[in-house]
C-alpha positions as CSV (number, residue, x, y, z in Angstrom):
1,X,88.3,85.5,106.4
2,X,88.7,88.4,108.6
3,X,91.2,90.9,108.5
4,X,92.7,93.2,110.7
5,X,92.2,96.4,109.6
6,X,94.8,98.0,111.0
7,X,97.4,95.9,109.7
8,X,100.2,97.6,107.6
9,X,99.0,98.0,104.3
10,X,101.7,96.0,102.6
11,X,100.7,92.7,104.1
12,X,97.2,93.4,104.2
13,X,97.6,93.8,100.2
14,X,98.7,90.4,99.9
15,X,96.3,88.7,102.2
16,X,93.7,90.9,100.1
17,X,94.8,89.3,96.9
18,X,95.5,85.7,97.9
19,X,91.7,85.6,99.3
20,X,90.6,86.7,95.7
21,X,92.7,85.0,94.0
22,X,91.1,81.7,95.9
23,X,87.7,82.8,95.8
24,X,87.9,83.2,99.7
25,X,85.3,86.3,100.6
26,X,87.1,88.6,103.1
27,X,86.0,91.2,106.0
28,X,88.3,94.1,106.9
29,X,88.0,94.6,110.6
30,X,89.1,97.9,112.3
31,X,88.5,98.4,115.8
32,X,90.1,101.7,117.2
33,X,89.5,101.0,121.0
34,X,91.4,97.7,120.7
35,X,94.6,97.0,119.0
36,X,96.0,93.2,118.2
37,X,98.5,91.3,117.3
38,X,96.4,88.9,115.0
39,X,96.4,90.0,111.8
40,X,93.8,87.5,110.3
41,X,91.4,84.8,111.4
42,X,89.8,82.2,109.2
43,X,86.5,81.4,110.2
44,X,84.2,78.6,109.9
45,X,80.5,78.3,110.5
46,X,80.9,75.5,112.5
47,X,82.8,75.1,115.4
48,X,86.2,73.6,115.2
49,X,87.1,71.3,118.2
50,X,90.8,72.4,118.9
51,X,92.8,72.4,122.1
52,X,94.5,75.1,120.5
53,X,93.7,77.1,117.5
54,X,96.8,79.4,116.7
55,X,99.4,79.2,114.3
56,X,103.1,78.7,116.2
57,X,105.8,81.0,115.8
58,X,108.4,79.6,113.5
59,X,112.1,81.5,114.9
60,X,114.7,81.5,112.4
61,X,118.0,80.5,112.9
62,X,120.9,83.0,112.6
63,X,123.1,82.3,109.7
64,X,126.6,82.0,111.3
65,X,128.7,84.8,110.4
66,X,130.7,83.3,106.8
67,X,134.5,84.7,106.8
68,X,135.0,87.3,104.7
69,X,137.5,86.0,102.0
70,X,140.6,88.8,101.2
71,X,140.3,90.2,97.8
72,X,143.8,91.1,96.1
73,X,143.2,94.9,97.5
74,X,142.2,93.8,100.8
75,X,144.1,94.9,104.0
């Protein structure tokens, strides 16, 4: 597991101690010239034979606004 080391320090906590806590040896990665969006990559030694190898978005819906029911000191 590789992990991008300049990753906020708060996630990259929690990816550090999953990977422990599943025996999964780790890398931390910083390059300085380049910066990226991928925070982690899970590699094999052995090729994996995937059109495509990243993890989809997931976009949340917006809750619809609830109405706000009036207390007894509500205008």
């Amino acid at each position: 597991l590789y992990l991008n080391g300049n990753m906020n320090y708060s996630y990259l906590s929690k990816y550090i101690k999953l990977a422990s806590a599943n025996k999964v040896e780790y890398t931390i990665v910083t390059n300085k010239e380049h910066n990226s969006e991928i925070g982690l990559v899970l590699a094999y030694d052995y090729a994996i034979d995937k059109p495509e190898i990243f993890v989809e978005r997931k976009t949340v819906k917006a809750e619809a606004e609830k109405p706000k029911k009036g207390g007894l000191f509500a205008k």
